[in-house]
C-alpha positions as CSV (number, residue, x, y, z in Angstrom):
1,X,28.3,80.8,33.7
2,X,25.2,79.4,31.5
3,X,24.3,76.1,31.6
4,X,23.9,75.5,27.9
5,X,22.9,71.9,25.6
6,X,23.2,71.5,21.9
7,X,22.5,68.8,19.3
8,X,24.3,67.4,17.0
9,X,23.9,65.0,14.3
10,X,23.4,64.3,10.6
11,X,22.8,61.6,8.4
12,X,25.7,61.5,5.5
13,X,28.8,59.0,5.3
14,X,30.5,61.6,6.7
15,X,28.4,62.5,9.6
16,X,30.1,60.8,12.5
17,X,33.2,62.7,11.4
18,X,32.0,65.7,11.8
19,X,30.0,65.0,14.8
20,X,33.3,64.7,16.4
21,X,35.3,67.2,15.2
22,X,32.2,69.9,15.8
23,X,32.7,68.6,19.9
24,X,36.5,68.9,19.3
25,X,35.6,72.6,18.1
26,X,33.4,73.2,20.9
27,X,35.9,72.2,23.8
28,X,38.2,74.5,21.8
29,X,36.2,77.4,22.0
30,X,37.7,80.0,25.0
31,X,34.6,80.2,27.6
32,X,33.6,77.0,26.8
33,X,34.1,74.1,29.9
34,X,33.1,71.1,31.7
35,X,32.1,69.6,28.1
36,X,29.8,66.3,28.1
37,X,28.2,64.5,25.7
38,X,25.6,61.9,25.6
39,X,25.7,58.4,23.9
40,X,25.7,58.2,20.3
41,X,22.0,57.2,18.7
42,X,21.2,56.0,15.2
43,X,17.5,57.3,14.8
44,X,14.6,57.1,12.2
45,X,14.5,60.6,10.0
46,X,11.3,62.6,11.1
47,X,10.5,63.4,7.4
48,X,8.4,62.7,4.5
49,X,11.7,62.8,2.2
50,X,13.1,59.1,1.7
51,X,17.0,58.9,3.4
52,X,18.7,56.8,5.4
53,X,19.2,56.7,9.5
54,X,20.6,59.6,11.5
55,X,23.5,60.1,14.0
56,X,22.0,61.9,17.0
57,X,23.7,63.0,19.9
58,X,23.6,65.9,22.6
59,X,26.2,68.2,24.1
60,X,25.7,69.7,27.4
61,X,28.9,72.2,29.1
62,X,29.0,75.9,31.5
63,X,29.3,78.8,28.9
64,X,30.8,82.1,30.0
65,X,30.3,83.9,26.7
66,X,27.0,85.8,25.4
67,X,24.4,84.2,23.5
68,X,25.6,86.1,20.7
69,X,29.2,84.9,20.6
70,X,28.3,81.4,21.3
71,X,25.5,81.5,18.6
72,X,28.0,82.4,15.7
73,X,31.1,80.2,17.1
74,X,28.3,77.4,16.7
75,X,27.4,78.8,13.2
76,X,30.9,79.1,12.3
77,X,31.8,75.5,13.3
78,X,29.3,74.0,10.8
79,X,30.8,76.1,8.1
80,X,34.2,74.8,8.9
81,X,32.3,71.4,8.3
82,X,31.2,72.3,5.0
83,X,27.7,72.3,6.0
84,X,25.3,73.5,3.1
85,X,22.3,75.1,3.1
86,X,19.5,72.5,2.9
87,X,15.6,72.5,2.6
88,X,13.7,71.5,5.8
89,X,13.8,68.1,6.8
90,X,16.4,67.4,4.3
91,X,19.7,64.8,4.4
92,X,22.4,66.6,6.0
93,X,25.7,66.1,6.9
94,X,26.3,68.2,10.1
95,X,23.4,70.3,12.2
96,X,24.2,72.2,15.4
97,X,21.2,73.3,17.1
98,X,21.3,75.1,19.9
99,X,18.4,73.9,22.3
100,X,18.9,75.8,25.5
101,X,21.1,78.5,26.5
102,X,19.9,78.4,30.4
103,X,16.4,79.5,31.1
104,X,16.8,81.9,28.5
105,X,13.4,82.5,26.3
106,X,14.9,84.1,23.2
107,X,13.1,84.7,19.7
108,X,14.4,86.3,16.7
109,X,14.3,85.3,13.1
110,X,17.4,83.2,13.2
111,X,17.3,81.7,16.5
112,X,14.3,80.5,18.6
113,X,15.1,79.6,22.6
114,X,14.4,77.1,23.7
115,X,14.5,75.0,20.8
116,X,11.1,75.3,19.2
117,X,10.6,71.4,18.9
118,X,13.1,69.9,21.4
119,X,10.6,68.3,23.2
120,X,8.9,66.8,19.9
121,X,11.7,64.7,19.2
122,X,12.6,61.4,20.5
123,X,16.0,61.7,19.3
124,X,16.5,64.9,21.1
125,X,14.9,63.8,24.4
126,X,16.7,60.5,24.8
127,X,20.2,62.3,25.0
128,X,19.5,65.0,26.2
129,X,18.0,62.3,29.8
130,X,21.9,61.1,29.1
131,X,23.4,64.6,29.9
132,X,21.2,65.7,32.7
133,X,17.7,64.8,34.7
134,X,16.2,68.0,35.2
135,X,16.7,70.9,32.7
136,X,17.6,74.6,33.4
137,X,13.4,74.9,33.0
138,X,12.6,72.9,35.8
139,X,11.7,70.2,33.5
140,X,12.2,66.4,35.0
141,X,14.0,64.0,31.8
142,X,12.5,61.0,33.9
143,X,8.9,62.4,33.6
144,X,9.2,64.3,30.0
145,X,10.1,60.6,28.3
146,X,7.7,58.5,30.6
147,X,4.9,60.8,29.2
148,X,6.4,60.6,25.3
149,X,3.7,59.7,23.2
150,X,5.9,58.8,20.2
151,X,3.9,60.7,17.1
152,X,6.3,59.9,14.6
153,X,7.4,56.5,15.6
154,X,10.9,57.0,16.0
155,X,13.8,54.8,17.0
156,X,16.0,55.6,18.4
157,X,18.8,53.3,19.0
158,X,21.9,53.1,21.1
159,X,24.9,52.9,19.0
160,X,28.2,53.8,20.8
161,X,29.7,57.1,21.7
162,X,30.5,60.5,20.8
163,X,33.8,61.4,22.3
C-alpha cells in the first residue's frame, strides 16, 4: 500500500463539477481506498494571465496499484472531464496533479515526483495540512506553513467542501 496525495482544482463555471466527479472517479478506481479530501479553497491564480479565482482542493487515500496504473487512471479521469490541453498557467477547468506517490523520487518527462512546486504554492500546502501533519518525506505541515513566506501573495480562502 502507497500512501499517495493529489490536487485537484480549476477555475471554470464548471470546475466544482468536475472536482467532484474526478473524487467520485477516484474512489471508483479498484486499489484505490480510505479516500479523504481536504476543505474546498477559492485561491488567487499564481499567473501573469488575467482570470478569475480557483477551486483548490487536495486528495489524500492508500494506493495498491503501480505508479504507472495510477498515473494514467488519473490521466484518464481528466479526459473523461473533457480537460484540454492548455498553455502554462492558463484558465482551466479540471487539473489532477499528482504530488506524492509515497517517498517515491520519480522523474521522467511526463511526470516529476514529488511535485516539482508543491511546496511553492499556498494553495497546495493549506490542504494538503487538512489531509495530514507530516508527509510520507518526513516533512512537518505545522512547520512547512509557519515558515511560508507567501511570494506570490496568495489567498487562499476557505470555502466549503469537496465531498
Amino acid at each position: 500500500m502507497t500512501e499517495c496525495y493529489i490536487g485537484i482544482g480549476g477555475n471554470f463555471p464548471q470546475t466544482l463539477t468536475a472536482m467532484r466527479d474526478a473524487v467520485q472517479k477516484i474512489k471508483c478506481i479498484e486499489g484505490i481506498s480510505h479516500l479523504k479530501s481536504s476543505s474546498l479553497y477559492r485561491t488567487t491564480p499564481v499567473s501573469d494571465i488575467p482570470q478569475p479565482p480557483f477551486l483548490n482542493a487536495v486528495c489524500r487515500f492508500a494506493c495498491h496499484l503501480p505508479l504507472e496504473d495510477l498515473w494514467k487512471k488519473m490521466q484518464e479521469i481528466e479526459s473523461e472531464l473533457e480537460k484540454v490541453p492548455k498553455s502554462k498557467n492558463a484558465p482551466r477547468l479540471i487539473d489532477l496533479d499528482l504530488l506524492f506517490f509515497g517517498d517515491t523520487v520519480y522523474d521522467s518527462p511526463e511526470l516529476i515526483l514529488p511535485h516539482p512546486k508543491w511546496h511553492e504554492r499556498l494553495f497546495v500546502l493549506v490542504p494538503l495540512a487538512d489531509v495530514t501533519d507530516t508527509l510520507p518525506l518526513g516533512i512537518d505541515m505545522g512547520e512547512l506553513l509557519k515558515k511560508f513566506l507567501n511570494p506570490h501573495n496568495e489567498q487562499v480562502i476557505k470555502c466549503g467542501t469537496l465531498t
